[in-house]
Every structure is written in structure tokens, then in C-alpha cells.
MARTI-98413 format. One line per 2 residues: number of its first residue (from 1); for each residue x, y, z of N, C-alpha, C, CB. Coordinates in nm, 2 decimals. Glycine has a CB too. Example, Ala and Ser with C-alpha at 12.3 -4.5 7.8 and 13.67 -1.06 7.14 Angstrom:
<rs>
1) 1.32 -0.57 0.78 1.23 -0.45 0.78 1.32 -0.33 0.78 1.13 -0.45 0.90 | 1.28 -0.22 0.71 1.37 -0.11 0.71 1.29 0.00 0.79 1.41 -0.06 0.57 .
</rs>
This chain:
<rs>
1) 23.85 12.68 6.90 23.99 12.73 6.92 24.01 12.86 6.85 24.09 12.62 6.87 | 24.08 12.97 6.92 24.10 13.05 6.85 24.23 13.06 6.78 24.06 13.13 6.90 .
3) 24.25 13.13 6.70 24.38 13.13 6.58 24.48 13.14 6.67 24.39 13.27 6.44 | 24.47 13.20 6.75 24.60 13.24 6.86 24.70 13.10 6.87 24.53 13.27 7.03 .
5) 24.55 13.01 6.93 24.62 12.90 7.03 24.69 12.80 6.87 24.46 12.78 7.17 | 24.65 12.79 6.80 24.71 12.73 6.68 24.86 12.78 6.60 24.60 12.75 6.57 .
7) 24.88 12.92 6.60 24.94 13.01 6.56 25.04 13.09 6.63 24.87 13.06 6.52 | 25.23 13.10 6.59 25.31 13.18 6.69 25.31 13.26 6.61 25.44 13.14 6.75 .
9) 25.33 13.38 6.66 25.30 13.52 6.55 25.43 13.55 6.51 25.23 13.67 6.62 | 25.52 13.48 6.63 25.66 13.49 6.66 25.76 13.43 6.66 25.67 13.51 6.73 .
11) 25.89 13.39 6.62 25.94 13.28 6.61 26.04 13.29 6.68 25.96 13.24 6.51 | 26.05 13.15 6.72 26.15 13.16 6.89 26.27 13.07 6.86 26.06 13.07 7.05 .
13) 26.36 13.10 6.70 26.48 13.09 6.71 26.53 12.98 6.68 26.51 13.11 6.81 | 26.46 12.89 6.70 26.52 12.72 6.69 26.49 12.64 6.50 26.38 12.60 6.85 .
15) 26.63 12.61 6.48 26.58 12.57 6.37 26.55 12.41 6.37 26.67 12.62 6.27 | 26.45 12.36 6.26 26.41 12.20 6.29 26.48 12.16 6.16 26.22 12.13 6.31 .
17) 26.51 12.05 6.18 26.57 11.94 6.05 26.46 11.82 6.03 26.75 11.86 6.10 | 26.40 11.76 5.94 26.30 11.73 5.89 26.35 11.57 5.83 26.26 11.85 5.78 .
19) 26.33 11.51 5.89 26.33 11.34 5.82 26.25 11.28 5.80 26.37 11.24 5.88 | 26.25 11.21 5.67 26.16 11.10 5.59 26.00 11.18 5.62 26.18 10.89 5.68 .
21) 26.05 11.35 5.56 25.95 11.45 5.58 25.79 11.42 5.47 26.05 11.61 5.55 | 25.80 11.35 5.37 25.67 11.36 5.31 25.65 11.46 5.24 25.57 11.36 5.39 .
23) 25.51 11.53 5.25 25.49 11.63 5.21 25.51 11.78 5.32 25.38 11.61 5.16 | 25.52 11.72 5.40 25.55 11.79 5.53 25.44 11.84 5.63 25.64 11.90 5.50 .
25) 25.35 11.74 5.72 25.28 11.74 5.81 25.33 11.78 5.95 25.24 11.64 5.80 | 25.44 11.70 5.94 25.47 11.70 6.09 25.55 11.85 6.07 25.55 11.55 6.16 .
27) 25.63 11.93 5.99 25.67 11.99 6.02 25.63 12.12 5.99 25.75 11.96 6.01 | 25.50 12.13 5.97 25.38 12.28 5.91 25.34 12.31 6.06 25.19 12.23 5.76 .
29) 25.35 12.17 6.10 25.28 12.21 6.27 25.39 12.26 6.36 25.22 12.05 6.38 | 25.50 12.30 6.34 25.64 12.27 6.42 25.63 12.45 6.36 25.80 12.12 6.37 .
31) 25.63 12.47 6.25 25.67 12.58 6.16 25.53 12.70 6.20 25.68 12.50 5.97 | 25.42 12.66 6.27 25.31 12.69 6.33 25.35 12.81 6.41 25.26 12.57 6.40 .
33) 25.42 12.69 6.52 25.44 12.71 6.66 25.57 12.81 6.65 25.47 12.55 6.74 | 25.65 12.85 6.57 25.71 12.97 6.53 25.87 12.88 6.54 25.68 13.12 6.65 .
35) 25.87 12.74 6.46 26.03 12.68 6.46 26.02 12.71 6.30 26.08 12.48 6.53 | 26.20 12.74 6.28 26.25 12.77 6.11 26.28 12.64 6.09 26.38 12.87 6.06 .
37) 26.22 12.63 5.98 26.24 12.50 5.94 26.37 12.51 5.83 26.11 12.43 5.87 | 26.41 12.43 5.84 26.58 12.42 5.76 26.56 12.37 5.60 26.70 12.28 5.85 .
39) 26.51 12.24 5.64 26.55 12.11 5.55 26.46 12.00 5.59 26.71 12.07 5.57 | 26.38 11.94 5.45 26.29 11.82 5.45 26.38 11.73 5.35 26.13 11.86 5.39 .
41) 26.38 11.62 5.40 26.48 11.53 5.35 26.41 11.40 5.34 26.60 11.50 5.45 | 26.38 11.33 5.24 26.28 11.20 5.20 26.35 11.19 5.07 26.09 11.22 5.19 .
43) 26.27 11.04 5.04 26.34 10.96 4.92 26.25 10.97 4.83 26.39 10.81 4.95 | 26.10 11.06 4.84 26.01 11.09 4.70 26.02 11.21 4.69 25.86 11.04 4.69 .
45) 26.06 11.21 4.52 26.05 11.35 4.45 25.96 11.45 4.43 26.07 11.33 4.36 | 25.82 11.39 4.42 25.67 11.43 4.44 25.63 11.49 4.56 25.60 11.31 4.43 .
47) 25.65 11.40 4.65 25.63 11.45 4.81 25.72 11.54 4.83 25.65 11.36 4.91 | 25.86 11.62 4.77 25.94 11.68 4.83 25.89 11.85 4.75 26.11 11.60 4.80 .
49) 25.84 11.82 4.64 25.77 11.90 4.56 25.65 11.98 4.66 25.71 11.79 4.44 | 25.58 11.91 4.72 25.48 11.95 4.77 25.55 12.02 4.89 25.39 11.85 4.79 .
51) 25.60 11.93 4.96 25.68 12.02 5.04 25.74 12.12 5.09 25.72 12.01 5.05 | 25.84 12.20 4.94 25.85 12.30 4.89 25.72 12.41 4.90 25.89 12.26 4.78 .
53) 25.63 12.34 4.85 25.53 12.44 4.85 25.46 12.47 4.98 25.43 12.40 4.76 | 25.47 12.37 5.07 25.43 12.42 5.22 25.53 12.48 5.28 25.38 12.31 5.33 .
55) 25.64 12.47 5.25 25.74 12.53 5.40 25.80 12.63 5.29 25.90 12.40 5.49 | 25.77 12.76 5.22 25.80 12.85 5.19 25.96 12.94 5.23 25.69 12.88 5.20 .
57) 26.07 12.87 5.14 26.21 12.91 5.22 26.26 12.80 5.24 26.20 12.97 5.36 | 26.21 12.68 5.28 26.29 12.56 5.35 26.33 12.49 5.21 26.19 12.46 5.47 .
59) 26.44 12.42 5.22 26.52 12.38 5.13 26.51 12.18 5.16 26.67 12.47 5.16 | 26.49 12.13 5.03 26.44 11.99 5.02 26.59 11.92 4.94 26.26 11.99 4.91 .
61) 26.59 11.75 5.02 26.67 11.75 4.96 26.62 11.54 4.97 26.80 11.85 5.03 | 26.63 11.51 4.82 26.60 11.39 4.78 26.76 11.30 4.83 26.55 11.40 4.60 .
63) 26.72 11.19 4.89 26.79 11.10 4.93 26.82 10.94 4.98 26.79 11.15 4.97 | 26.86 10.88 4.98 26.86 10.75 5.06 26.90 10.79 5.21 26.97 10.66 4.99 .
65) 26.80 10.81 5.33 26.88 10.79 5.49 26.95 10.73 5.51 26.83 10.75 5.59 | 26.96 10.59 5.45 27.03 10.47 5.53 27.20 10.49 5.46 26.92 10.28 5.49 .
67) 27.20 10.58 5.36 27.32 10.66 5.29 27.44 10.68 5.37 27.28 10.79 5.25 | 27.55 10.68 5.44 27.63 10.75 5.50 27.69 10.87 5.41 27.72 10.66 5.56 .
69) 27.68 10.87 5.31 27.73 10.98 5.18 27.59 11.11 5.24 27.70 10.89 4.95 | 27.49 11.06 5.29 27.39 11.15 5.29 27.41 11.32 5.38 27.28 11.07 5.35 .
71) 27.49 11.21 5.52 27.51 11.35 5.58 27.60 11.47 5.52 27.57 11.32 5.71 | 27.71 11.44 5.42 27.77 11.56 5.36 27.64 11.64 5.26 27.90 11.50 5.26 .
73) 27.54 11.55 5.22 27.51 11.68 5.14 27.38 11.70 5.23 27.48 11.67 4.96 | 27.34 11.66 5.36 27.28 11.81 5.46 27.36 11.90 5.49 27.22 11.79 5.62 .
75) 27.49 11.83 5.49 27.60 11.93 5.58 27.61 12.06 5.47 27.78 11.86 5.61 | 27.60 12.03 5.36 27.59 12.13 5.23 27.48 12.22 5.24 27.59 12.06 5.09 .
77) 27.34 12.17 5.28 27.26 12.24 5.20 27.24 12.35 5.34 27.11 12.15 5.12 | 27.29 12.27 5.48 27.24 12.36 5.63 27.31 12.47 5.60 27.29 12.30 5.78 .
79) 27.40 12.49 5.52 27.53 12.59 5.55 27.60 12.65 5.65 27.53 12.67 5.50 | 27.63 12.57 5.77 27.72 12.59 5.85 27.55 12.61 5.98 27.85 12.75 5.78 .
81) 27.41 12.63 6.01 27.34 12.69 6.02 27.34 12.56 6.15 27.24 12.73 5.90 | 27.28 12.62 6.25 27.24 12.48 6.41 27.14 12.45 6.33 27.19 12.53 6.62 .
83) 27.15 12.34 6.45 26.99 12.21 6.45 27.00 12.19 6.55 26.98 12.04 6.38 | 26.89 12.29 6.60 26.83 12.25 6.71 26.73 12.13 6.75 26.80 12.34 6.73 .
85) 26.68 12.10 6.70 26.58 12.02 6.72 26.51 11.88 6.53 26.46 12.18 6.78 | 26.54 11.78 6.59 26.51 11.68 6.49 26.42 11.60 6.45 26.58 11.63 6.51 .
87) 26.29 11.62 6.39 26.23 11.54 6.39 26.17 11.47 6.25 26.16 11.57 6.46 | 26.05 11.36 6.29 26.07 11.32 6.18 25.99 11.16 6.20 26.23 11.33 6.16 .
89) 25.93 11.12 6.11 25.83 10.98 6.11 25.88 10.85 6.02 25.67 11.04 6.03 | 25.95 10.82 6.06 26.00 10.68 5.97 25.93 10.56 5.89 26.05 10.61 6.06 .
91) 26.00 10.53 5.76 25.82 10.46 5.77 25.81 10.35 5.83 25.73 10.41 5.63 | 25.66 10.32 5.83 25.63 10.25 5.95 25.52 10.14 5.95 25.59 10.34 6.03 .
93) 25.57 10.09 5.79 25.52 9.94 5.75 25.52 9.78 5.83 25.61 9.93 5.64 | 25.65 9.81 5.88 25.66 9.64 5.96 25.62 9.66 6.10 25.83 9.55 5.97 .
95) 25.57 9.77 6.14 25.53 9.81 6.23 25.36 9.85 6.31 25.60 9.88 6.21 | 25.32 9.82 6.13 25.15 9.85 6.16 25.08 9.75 6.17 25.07 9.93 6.05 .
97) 24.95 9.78 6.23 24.86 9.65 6.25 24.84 9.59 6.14 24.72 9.68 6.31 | 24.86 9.64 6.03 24.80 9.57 5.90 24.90 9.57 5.81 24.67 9.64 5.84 .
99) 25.03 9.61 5.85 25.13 9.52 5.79 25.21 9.37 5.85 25.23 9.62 5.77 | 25.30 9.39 5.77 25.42 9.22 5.80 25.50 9.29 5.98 25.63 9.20 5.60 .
101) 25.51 9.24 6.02 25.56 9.23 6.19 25.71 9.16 6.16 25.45 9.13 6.31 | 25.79 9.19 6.09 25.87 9.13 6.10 26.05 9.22 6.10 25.82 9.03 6.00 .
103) 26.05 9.15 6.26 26.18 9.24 6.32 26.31 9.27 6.19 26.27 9.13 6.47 | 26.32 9.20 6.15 26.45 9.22 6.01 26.41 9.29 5.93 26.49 9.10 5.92 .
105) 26.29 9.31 5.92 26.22 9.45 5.78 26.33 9.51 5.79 26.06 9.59 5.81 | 26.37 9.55 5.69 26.47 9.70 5.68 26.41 9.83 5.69 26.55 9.71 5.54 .
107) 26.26 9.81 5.65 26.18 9.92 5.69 26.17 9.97 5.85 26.05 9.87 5.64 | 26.17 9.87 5.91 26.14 9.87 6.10 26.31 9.94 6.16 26.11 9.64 6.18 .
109) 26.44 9.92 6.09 26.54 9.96 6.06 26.56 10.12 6.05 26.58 9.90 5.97 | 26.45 10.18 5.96 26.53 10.30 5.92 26.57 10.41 6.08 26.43 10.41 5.78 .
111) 26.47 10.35 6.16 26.46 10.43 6.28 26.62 10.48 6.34 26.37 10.34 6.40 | 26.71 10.39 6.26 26.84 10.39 6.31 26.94 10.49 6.23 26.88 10.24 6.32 .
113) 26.87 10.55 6.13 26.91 10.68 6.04 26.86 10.81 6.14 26.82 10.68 5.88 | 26.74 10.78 6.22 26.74 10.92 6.30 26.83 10.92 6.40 26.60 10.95 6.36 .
115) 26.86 10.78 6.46 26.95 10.81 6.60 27.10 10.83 6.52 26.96 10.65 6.74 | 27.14 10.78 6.39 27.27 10.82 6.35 27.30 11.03 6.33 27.29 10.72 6.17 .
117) 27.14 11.04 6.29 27.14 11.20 6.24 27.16 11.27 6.33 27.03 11.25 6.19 | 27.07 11.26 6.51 27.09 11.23 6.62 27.22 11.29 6.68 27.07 11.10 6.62 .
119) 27.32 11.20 6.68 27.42 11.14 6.71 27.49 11.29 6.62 27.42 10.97 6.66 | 27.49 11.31 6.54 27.58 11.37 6.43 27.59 11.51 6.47 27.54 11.35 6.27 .
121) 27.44 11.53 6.47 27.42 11.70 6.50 27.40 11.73 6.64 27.29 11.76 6.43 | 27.39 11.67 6.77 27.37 11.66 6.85 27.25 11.77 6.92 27.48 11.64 6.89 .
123) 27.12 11.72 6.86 26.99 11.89 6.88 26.92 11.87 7.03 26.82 11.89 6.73 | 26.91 11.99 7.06 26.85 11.99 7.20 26.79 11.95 7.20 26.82 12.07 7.27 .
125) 26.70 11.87 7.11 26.56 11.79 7.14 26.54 11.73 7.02 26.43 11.88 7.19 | 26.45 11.57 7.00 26.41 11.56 6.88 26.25 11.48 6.91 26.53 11.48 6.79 .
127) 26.17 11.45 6.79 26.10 11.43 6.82 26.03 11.31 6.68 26.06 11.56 6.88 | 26.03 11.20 6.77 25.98 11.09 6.62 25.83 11.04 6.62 26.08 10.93 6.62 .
129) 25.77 11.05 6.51 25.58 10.96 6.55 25.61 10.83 6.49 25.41 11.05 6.45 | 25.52 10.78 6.51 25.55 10.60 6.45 25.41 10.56 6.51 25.73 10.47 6.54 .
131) 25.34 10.48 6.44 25.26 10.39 6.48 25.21 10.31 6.60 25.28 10.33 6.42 | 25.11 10.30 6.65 25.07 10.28 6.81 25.16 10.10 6.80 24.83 10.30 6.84 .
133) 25.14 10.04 6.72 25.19 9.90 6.71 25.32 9.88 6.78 25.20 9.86 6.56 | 25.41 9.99 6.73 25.55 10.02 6.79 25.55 9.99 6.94 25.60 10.17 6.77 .
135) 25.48 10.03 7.01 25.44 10.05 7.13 25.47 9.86 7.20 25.26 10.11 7.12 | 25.42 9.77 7.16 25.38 9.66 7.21 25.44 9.51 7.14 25.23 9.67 7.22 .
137) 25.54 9.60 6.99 25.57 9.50 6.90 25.65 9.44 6.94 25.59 9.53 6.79 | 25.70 9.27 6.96 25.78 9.22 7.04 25.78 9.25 7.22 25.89 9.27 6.97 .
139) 25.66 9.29 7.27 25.65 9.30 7.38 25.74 9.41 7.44 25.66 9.17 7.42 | 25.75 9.51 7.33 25.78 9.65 7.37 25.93 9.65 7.37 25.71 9.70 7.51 .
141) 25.97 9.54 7.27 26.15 9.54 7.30 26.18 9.67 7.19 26.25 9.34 7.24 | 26.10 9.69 7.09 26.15 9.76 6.97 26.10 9.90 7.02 26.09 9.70 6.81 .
143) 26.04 9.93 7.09 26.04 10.08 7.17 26.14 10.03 7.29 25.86 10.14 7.24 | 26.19 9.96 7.35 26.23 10.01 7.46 26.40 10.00 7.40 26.18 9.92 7.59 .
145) 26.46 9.93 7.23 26.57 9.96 7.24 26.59 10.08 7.15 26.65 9.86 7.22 | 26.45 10.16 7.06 26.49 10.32 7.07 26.53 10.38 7.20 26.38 10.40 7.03 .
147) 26.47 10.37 7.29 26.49 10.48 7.39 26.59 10.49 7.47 26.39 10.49 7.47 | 26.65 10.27 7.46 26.78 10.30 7.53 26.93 10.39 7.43 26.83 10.13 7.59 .
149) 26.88 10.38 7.31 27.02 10.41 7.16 26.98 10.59 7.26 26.96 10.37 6.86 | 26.93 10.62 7.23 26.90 10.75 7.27 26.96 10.81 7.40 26.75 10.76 7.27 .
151) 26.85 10.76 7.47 26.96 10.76 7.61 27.11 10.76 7.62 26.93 10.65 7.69 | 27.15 10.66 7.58 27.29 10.64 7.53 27.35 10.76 7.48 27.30 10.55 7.42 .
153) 27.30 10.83 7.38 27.35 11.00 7.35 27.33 11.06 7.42 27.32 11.08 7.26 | 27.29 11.04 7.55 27.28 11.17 7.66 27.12 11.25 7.68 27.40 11.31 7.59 .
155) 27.02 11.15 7.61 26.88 11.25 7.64 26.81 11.16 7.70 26.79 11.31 7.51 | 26.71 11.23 7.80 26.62 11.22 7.84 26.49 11.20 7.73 26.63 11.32 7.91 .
157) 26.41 11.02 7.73 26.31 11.04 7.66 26.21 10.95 7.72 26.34 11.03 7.52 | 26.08 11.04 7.66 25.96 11.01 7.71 25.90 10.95 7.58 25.89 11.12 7.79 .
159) 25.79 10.85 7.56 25.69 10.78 7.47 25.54 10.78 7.50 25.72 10.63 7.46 | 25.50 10.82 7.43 25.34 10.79 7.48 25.24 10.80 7.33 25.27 10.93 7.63 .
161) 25.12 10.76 7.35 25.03 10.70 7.23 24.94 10.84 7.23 24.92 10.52 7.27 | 24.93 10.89 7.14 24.86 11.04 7.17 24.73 11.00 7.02 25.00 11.23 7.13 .
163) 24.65 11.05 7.06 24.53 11.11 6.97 24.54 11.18 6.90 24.45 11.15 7.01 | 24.49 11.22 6.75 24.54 11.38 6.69 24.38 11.46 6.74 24.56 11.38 6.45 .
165) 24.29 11.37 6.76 24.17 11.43 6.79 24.11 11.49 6.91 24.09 11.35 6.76 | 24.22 11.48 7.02 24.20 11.56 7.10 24.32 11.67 7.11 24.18 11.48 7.20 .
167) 24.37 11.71 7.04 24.46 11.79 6.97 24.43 11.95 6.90 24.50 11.70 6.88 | 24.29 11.94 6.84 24.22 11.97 6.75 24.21 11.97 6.58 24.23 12.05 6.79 .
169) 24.28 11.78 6.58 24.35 11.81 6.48 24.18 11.71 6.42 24.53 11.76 6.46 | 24.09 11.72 6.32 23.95 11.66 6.27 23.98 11.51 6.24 23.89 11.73 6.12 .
171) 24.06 11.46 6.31 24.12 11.31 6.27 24.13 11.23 6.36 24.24 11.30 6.22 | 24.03 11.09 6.36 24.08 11.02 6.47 24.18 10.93 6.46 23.98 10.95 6.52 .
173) 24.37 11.02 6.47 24.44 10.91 6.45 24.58 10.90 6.55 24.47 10.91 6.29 | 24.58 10.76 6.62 24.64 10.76 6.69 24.82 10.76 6.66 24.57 10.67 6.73 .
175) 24.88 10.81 6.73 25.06 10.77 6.66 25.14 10.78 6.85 25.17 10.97 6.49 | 25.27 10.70 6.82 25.33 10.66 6.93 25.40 10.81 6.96 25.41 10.52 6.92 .
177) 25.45 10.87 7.00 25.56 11.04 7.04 25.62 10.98 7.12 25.48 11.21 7.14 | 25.78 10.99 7.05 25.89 10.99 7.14 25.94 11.13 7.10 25.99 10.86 7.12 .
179) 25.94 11.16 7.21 26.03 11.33 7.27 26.16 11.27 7.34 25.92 11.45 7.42 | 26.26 11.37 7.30 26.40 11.30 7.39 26.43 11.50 7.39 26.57 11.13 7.27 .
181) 26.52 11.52 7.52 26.54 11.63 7.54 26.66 11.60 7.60 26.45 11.70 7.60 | 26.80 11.68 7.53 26.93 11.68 7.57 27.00 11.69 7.73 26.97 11.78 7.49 .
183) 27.00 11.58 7.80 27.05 11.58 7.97 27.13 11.72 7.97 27.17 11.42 8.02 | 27.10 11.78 8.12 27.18 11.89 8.16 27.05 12.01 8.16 27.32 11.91 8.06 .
185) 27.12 12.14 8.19 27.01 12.24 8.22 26.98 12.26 8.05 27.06 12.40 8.33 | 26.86 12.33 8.09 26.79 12.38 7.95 26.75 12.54 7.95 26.64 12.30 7.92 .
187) 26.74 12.60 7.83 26.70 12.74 7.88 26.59 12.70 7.84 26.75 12.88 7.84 | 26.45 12.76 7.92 26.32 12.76 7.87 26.27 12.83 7.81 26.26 12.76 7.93 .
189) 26.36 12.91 7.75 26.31 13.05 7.63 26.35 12.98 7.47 26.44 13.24 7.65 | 26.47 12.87 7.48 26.52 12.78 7.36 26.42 12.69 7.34 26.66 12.71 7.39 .
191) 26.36 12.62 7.43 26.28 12.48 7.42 26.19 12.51 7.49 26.34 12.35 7.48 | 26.05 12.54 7.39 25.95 12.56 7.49 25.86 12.47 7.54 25.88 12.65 7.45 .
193) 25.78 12.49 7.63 25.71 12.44 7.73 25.64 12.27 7.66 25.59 12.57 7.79 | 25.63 12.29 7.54 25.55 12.16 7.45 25.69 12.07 7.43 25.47 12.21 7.26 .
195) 25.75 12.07 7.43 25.87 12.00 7.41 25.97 11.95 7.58 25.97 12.11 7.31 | 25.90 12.03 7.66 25.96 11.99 7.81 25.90 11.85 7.89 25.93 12.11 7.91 .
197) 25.82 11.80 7.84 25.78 11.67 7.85 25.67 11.62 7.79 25.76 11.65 7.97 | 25.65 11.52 7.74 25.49 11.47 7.68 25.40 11.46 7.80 25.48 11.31 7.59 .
199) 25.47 11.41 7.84 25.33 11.45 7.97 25.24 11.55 7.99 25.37 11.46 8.08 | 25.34 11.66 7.96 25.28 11.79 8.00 25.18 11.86 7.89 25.40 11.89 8.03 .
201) 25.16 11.78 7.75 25.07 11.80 7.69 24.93 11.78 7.73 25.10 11.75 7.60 | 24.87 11.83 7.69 24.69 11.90 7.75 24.56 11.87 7.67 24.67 12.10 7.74 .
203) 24.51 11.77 7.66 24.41 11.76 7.55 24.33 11.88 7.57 24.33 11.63 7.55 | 24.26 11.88 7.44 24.12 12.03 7.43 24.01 12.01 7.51 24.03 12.05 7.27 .
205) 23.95 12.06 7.62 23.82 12.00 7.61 23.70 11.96 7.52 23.79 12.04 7.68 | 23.65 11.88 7.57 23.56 11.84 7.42 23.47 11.98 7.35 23.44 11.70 7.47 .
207) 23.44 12.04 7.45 23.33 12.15 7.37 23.40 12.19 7.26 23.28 12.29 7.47 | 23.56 12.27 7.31 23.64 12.33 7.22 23.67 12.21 7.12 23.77 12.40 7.28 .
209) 23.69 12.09 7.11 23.72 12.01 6.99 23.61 12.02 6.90 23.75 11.86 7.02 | 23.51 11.99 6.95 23.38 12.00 6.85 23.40 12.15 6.80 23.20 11.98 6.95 .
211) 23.41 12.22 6.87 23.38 12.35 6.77 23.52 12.37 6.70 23.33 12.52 6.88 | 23.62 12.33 6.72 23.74 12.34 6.61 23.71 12.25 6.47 23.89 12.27 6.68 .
213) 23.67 12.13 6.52 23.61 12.01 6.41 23.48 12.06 6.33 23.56 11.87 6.51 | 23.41 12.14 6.42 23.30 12.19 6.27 23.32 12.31 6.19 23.14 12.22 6.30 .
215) 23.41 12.37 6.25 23.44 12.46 6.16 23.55 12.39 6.03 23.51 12.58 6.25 | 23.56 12.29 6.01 23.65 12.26 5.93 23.53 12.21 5.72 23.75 12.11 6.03 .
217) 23.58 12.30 5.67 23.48 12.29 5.53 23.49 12.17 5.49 23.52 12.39 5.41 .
</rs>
């Protein structure tokens, strides 16, 4: 792979809002692709630390999600600024093969802090990862009543189980992608082509994965 295809030289305007961000993985890749990242929002201080240090500019902010006091102080730190686009990995303990499966976790719950955030800021697109388990847990009732809360706000969403390794990412690790994209027209210069359906994502061919994967020290 060359740096190109990894790398926007250019940034195309959209800013992302960052939930139960970590150290910030999912959103170095977003911040890649030429989106401003706003705000990483999680409940460890450590991880928000690191964070800081990857998203150079972006502003961190320690919290409880499941808070309703929370949204005033994004509303503070965004300053007045859009959100376009929301994403974000919930954790995803009662949800994994090798955790507890059990529908009342409050953990299996927080998913309902992204559709409140969702809901609040209303962004042309968001985008959540979660665990392949999600997929089939309860015989797919706990994915299929994300997608209806969602729908319900007016988006269009798609789910599917993606690979990071055919991605180019040196990792064989699987996570569920739900993409939802706001019903009605879109401009295609606002939301680009990776965000217009999961489907329309492209694995590497293998030659190019191998050679992205050994170049890695």
C-alpha cells in the first residue's frame, strides 16, 4: 500500500465527535482520512491522556455517558462547532464470546448513550464497532433493536462483520460496523464514498496485504 491510499493530504470539512473513545483508535483512522476531530469523550483518565497525544488539537473530556448532565458539558467544550458525524465503540463486555451474555448488563446498555448523543446532535452519519458476538446475541434481537432506535431517528443503517486484516490493518480482528447515514439527499463532497454504504467497502487484495503487513517493524 502506498501512503496515499492510507493518508488524506486534505481535509474534507466534517467534524467527528468521539465516544467511549479510549486512546483513540478508531478515530486516528477517521482523522487519517482528512475528518477534524472535535472531542474524545470516555470515563478513563489515562486513556484520555493518550489520546490527547494522538489527536493533536482535539479536546478530551472525562465523563459518565449514561450522565444526562454530560451533554451540557460537550455542548461547552464543542463551542457552538457541527457534528457531523458520530462515532464510537461501546464497551463490549456482555457482548463477547468470552464474557457474561447477559441482556441486563448495564454494560450491553451503554449502546443507548450513542443513540441518545445521536438523537441530540442529529450528524449526517455515525458509525459504531462492537464485537462480532453482537451480531447473533439473542438470535440477533440486540442488533436488530439498535438498528430499529436508529432508524427511528430518520437513518438509513447497514451492519456487517468486517476483518481489520483485510483492511491493511496487521491484525486478525474481527468487529461488527454499523454505519447509519441520515434519510434524504446527501452531498457527496460532505460524506464521502467510505461512509455511503458498508457494502461498498473493498478488501486489499492479498498480494497488497502481505506487502502492507511486512513492512510493519
Amino acid at each position: 500500500m502506498t501512503k496515499n491510499t492510507l493518508y488524506s493530504k486534505e481535509g474534507n470539512g466534517l467534524n467527528i465527535l468521539d465516544l467511549f473513545c479510549g486512546c483513540g483508535g478508531l478515530s486516528k483512522g477517521f482523522e487519517m482520512a482528512g475528518y477534524n476531530v472535535l472531542l474524545g469523550v470516555d470515563f478513563n483518565e489515562p486513556a484520555l491522556k493518550t489520546y490527547a497525544k494522538n489527536h493533536n488539537g482535539s479536546k478530551t473530556l472525562c465523563v459518565d455517558l449514561s450522565s444526562i448532565e454530560t451533554f451540557n458539558k460537550i455542548d461547552s467544550l464543542l463551542d457552538g462547532k457541527s457534528v457531523d458525524v458520530i462515532i464510537g465503540g461501546p464497551p463490549c463486555q456482555g457482548f463477547s464470546l468470552t464474557g457474561p451474555r447477559n441482556f441486563e448488563d448495564d454494560r450491553n446498555k451503554l449502546y443507548l448513550a450513542m443513540i441518545e448523543t445521536v438523537k441530540r446532535y442529529s450528524p449526517k452519519a455515525f458509525m459504531i464497532e462492537n464485537v462480532p458476538g453482537m451480531a447473533t446475541l439473542y438470535k440477533g434481537e440486540v442488533k436488530d433493536e439498535i438498528i430499529k432506535r436508529f432508524t427511528r431517528l430518520g437513518y438509513n443503517v447497514n451492519c456487517k462483520i468486517l476483518c481489520a486484516a483485510d483492511y491493511g490493518v496487521p491484525q486478525i480482528r474481527k468487529r461488527l460496523i454499523f454505519v447509519g447515514l441520515k434519510k434524504g439527499p446527501l452531498n457527496s463532497s460532505m460524506v464521502p464514498n467510505m461512509m455511503t454504504s458498508i457494502d461498498g467497502y473493498k478488501p486489499l487484495n492479498r498480494r497488497h496485504q502481505r506487502k502492507s503487513t511486512s513492512n510493519i517493524d
